[in-house]
N, CA and C of each residue as an Amber inpcrd file, in Angstrom:
protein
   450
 -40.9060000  -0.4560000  25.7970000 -39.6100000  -0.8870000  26.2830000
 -38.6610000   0.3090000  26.2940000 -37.8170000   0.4310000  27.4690000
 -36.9530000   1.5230000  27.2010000 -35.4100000   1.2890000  26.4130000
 -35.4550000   2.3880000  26.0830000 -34.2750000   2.5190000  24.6640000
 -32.9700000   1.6330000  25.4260000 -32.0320000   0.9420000  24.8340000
 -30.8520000   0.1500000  25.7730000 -29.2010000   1.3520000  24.4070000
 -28.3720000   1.3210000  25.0780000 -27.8890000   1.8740000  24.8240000
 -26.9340000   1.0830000  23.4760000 -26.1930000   1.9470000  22.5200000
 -25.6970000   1.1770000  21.7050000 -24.4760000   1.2260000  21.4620000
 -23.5460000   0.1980000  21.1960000 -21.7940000   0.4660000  21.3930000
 -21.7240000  -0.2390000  20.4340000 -20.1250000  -0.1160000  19.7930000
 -19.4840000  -0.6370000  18.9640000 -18.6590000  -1.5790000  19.7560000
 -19.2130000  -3.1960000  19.5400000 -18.4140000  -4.0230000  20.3780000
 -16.7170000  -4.2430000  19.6540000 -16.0790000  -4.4160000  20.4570000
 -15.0230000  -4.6470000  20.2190000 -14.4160000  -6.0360000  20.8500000
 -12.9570000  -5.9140000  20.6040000 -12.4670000  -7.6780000  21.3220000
 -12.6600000  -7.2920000  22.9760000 -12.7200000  -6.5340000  23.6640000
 -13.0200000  -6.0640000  25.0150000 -14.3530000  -6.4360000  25.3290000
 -15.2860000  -6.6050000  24.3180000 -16.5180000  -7.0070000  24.8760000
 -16.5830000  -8.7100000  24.4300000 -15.8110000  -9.6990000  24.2740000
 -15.6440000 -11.1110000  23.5450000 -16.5140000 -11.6290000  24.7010000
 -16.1420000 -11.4690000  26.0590000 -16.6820000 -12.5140000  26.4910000
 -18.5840000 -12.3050000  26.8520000 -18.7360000 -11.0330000  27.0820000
 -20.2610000 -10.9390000  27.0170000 -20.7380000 -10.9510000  25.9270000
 -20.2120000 -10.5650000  24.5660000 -21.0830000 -11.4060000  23.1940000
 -20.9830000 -12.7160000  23.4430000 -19.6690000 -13.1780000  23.7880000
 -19.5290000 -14.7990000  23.4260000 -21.0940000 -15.2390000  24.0110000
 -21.0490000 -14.9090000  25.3280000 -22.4280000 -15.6270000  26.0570000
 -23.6750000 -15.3430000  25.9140000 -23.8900000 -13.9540000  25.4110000
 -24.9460000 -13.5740000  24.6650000 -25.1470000 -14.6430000  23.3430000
 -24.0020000 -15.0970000  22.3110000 -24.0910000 -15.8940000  20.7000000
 -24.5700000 -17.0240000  21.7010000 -24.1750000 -17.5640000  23.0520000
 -24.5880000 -18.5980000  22.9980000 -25.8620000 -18.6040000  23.5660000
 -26.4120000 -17.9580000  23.8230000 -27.5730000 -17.8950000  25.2110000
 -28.8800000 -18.0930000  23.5920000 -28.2080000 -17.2330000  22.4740000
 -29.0080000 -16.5780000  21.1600000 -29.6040000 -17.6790000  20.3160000
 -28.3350000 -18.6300000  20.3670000 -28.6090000 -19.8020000  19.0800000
 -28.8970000 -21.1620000  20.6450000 -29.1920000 -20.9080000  21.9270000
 -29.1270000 -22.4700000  22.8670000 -30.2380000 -23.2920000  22.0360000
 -31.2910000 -23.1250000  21.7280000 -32.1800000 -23.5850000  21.3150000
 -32.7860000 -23.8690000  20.0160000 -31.8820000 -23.6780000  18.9390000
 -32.1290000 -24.0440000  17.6930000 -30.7500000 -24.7230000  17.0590000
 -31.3300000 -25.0920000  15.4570000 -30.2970000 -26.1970000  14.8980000
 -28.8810000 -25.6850000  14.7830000 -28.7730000 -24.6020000  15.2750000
 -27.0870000 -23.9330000  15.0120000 -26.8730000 -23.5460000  16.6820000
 -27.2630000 -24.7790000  17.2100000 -26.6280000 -24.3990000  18.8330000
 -25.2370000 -24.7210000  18.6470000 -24.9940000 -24.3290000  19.8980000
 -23.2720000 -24.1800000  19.7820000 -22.8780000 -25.3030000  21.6570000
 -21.7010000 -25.9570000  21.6880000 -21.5030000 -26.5210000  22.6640000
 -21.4150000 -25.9040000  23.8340000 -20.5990000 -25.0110000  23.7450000
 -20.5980000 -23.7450000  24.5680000 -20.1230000 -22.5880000  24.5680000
 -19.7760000 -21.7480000  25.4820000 -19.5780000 -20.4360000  25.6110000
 -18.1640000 -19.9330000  25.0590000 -17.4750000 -21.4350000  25.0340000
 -16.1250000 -21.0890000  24.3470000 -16.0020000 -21.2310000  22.8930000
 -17.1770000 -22.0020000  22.5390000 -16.8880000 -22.3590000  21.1250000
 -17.9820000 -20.8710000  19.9610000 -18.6830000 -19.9200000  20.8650000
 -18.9130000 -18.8120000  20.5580000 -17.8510000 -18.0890000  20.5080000
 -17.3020000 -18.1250000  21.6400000 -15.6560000 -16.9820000  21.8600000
 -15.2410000 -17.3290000  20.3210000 -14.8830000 -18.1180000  20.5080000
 -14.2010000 -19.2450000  19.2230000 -14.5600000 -18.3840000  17.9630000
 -15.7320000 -18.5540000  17.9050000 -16.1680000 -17.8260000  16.2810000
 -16.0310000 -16.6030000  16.1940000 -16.5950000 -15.7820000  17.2080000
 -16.5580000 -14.1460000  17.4510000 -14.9360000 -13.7830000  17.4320000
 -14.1360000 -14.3050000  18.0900000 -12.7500000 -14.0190000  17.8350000
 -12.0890000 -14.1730000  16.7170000 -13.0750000 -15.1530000  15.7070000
 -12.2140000 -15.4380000  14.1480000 -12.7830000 -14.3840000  13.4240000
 -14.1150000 -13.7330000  13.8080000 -15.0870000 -13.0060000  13.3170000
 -13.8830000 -11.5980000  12.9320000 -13.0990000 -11.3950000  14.5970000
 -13.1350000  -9.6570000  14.8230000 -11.3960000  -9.9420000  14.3140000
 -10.8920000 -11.1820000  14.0720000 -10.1470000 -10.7670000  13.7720000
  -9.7640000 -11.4090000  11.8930000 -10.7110000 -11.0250000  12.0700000
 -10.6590000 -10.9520000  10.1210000 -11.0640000 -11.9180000   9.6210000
 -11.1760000 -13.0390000   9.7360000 -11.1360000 -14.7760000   8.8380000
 -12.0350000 -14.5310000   8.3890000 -13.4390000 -13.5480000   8.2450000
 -14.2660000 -13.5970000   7.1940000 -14.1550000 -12.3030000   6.7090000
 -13.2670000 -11.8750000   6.3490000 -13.0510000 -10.0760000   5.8350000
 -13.0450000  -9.3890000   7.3010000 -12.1470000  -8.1420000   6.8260000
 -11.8600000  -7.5300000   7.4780000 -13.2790000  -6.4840000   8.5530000
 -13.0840000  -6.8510000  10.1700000 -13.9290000  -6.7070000  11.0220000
 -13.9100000  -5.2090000  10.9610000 -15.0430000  -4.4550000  11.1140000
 -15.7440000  -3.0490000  11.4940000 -16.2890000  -2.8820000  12.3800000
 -15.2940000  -2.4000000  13.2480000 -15.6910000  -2.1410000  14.9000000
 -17.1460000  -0.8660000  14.7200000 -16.6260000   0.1270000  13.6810000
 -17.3040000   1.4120000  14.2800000 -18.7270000   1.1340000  13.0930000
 -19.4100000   0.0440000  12.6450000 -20.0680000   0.2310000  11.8370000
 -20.5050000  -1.1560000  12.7900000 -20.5750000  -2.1070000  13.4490000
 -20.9220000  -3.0170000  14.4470000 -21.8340000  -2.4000000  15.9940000
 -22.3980000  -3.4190000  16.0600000 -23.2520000  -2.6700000  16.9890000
 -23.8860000  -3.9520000  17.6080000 -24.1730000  -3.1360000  19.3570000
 -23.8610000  -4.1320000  20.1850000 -25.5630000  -3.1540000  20.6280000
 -26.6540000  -4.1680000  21.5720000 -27.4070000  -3.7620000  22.1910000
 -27.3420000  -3.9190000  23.5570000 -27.1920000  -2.6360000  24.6880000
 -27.6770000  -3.0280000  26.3510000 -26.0860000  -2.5280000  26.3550000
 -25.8860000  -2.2410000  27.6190000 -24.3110000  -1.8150000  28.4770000
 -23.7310000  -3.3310000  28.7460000 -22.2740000  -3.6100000  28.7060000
 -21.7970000  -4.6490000  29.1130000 -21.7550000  -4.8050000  30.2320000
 -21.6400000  -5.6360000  30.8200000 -21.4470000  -6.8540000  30.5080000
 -22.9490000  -7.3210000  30.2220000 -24.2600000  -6.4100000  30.0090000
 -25.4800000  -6.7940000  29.5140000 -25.7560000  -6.5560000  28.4330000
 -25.3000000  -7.0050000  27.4010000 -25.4520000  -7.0600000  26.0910000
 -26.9660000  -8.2640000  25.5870000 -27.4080000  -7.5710000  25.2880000
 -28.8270000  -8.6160000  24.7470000 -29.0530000  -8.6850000  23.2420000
 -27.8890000  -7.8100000  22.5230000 -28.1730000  -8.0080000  20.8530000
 -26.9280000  -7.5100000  20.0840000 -26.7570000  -8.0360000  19.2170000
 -25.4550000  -7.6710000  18.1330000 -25.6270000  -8.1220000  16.7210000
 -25.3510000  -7.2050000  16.0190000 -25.1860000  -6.8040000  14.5120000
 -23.5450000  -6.6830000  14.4950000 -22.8360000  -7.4710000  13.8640000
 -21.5920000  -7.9160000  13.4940000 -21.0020000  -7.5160000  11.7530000
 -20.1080000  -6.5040000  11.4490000 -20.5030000  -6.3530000  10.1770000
 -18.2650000  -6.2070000   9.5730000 -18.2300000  -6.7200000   8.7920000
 -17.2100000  -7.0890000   8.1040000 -17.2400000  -6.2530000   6.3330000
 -16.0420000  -6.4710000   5.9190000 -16.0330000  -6.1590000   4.7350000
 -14.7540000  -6.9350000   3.8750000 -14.6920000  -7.5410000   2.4790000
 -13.8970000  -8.3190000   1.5380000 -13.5420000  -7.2100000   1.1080000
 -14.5240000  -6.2900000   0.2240000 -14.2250000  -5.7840000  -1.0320000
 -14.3630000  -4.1740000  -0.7490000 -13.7900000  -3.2820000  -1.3890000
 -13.9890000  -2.0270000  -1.0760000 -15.4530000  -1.7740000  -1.8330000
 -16.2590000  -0.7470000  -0.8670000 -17.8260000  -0.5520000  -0.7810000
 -18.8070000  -1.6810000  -0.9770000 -18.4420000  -2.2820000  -0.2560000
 -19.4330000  -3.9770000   0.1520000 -18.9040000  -4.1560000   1.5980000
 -19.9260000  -3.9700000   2.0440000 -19.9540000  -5.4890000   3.5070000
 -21.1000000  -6.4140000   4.0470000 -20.9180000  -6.6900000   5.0080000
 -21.3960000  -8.1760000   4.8940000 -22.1000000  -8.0430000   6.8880000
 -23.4000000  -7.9920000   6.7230000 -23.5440000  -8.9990000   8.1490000
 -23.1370000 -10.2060000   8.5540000 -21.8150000 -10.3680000   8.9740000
 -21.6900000 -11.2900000   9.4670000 -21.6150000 -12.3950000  10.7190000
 -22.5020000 -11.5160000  11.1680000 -23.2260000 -11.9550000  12.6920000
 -24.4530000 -11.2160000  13.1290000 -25.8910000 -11.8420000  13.0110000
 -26.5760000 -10.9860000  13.9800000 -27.2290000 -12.2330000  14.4940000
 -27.3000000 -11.9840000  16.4200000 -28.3190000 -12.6480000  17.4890000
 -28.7140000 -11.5550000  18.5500000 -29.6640000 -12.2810000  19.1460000
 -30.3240000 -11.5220000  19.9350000 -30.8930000 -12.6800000  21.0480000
 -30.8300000 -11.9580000  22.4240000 -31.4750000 -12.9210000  23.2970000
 -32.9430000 -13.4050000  23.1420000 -33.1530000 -14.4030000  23.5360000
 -34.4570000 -14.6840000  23.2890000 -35.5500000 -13.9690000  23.4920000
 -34.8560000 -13.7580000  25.4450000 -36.0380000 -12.5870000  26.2940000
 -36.3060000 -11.3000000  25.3300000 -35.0800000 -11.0410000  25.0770000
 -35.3100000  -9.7660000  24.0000000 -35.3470000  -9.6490000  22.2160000
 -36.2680000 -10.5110000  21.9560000 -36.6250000 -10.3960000  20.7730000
 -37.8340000 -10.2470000  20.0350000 -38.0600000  -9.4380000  19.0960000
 -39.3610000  -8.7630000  18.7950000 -39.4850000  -7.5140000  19.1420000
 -38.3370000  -6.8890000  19.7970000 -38.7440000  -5.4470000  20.3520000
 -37.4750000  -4.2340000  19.3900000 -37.0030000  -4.5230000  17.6690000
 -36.6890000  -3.8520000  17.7710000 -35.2240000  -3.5000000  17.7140000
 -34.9240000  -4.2920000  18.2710000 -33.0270000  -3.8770000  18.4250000
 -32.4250000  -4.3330000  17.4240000 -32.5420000  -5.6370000  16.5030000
 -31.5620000  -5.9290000  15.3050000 -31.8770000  -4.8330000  14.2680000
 -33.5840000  -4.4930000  14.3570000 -33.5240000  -3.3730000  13.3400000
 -32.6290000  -2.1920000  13.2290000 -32.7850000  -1.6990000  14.9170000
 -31.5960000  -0.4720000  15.0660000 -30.6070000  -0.5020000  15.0020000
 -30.0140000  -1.9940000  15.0320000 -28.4300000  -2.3910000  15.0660000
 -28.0410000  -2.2250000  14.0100000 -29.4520000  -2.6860000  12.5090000
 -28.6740000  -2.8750000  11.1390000 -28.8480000  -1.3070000  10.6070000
 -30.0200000  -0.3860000  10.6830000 -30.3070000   0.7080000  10.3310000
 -28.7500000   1.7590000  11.1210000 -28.7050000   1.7010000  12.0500000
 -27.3210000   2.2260000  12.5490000 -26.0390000   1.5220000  11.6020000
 -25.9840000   0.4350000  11.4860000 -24.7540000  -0.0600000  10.5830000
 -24.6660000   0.6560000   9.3420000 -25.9340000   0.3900000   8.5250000
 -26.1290000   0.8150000   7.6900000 -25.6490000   2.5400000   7.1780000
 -26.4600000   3.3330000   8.2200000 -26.2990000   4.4660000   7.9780000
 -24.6840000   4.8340000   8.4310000 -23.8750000   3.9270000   9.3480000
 -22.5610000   4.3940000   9.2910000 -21.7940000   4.2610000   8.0310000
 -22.4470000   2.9920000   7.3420000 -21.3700000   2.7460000   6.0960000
 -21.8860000   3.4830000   5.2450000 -22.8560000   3.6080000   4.9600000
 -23.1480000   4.8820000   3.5570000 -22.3220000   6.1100000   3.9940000
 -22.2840000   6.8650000   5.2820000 -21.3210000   7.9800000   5.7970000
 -20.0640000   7.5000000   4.5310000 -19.1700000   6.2260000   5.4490000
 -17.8730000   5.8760000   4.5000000 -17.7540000   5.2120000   3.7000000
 -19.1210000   5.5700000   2.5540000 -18.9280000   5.2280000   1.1840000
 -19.1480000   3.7320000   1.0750000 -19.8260000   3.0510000   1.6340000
 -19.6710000   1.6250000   1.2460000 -21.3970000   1.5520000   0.2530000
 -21.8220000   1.2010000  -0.3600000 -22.8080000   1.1620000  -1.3230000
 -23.4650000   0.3270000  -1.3890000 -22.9730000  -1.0710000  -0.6160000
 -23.9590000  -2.0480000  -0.6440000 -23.7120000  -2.9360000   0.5500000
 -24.7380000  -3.6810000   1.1750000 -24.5680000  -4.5060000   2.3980000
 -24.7940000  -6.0300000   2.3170000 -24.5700000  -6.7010000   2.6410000
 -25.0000000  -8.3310000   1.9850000 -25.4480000  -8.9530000   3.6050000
 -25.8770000 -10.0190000   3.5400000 -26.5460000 -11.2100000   4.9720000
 -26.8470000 -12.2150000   4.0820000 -26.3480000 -13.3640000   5.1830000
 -26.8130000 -14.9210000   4.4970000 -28.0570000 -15.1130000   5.2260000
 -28.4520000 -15.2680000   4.7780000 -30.3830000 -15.9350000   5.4360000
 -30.3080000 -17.7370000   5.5960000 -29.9360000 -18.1170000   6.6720000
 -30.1330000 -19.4840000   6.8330000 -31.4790000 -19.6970000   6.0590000
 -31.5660000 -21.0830000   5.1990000 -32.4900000 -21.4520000   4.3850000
 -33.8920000 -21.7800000   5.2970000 -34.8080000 -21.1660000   5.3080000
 -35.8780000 -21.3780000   6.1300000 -36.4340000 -20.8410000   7.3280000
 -35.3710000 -19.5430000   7.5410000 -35.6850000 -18.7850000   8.8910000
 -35.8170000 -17.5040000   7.9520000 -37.6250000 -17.6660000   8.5280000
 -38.8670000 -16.7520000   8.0100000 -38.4130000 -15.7000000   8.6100000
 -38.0250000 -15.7360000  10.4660000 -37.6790000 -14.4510000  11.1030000
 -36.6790000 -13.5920000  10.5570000 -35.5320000 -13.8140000  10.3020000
 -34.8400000 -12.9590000   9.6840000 -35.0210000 -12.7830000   7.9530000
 -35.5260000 -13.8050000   7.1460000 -36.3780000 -12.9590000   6.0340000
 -36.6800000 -11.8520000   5.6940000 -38.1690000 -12.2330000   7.0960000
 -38.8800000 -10.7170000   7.6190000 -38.6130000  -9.4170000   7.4320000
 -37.1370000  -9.8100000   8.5140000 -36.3670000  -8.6900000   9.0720000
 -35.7360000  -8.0740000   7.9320000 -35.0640000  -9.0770000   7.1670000
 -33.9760000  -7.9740000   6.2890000 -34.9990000  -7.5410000   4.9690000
 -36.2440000  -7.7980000   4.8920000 -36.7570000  -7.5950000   3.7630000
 -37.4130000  -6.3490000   4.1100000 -37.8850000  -6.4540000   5.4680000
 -37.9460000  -4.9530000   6.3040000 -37.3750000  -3.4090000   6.2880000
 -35.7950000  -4.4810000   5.7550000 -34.7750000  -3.1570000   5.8210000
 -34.3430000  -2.6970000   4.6880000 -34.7910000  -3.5140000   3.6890000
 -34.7830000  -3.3340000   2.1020000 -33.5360000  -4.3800000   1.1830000
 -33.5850000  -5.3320000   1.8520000 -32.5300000  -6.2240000   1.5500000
 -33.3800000  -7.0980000   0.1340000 -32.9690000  -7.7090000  -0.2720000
 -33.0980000  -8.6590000  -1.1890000 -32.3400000  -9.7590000  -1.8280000
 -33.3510000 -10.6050000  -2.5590000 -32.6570000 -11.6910000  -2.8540000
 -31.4910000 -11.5700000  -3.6160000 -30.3990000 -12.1270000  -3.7390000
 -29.5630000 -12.1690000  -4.6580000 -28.8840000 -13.1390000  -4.8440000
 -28.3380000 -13.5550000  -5.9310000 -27.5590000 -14.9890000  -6.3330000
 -28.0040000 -16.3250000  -5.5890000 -29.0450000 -16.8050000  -5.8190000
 -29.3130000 -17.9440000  -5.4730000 -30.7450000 -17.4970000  -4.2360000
 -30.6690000 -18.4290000  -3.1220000 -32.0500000 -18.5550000  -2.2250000
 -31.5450000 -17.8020000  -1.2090000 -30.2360000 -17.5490000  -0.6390000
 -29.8310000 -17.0530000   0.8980000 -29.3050000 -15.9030000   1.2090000
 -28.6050000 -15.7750000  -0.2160000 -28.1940000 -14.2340000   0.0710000
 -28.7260000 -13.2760000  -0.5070000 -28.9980000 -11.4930000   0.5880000
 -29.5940000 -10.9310000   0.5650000 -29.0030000  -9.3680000   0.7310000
 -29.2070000  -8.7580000   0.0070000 -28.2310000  -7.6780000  -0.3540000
 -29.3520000  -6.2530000   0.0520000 -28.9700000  -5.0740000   0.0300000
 -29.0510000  -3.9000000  -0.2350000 -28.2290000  -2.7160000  -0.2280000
 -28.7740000  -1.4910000  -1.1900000 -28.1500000  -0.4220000  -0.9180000
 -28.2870000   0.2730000   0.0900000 -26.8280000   1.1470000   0.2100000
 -27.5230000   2.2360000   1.3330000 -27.0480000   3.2940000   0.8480000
């Protein structure tokens, strides 16, 4: 597959994530009604309601308005943050890109000192398990959340 390019989405890119979050989750138990009620979340996302949003440590897969993957990453506490969004299109999954999205996140926040990264693991999705156990994440406090250093 050839390499797709990688950006730091911002509120300028809302409406091609929005439709990407929805195109990501159409088919499983966290579907969404529609394309507005993605906007909806991604806009509470970037503008803080779950800790403060990190444009330059976020990462978007494909040129807009073709975006096919995003790693969403926030922070509460000084040197902690938090995935708090990753999907990927269907067509494009398995090839790769959430890894580079989080390994790029990653390596931006160790640059500015952040020391540890956290993700909630919906209870029972083996795929992202996989993935973050891939990237050196682990269990922590209870069954879902999953932490590492960087």
């Amino acid at each position: 597959m050839p390499l797709l390019p990688l950006s730091n989405p911002t509120e300028k890119d809302l409406l091609p994530l929005s439709q990407l979050m929805y195109a990501a989750y159409a088919k499983t138990d966290e579907s969404l009604p529609d394309v507005r009620s993605a906007e909806a979340s991604l806009r509470e996302t970037m503008s803080g309601a779950g800790g403060a949003y990190l444009p330059d440590a976020s990462f978007a897969s494909g040129a807009a308005p073709n975006l096919v993957s995003a790693c969403l990453i926030a922070t509460q506490e000084p040197g902690e943050a938090e995935i708090v969004r990753l999907f990927t299109h269907p067509l494009y999954r398995a090839r790769g890109l959430a890894t580079t999205e989080i390994a790029a996140a990653m390596n931006r926040l160790s640059a500015s000192g952040v020391k540890s990264v956290s993700a909630w693991n919906r209870e029972g999705d083996e795929v992202v398990r996989r993935l973050l156990a891939k990237m050196g994440f682990e269990k922590r406090r209870g069954v879902v959340e999953v932490s590492a250093s960087v």
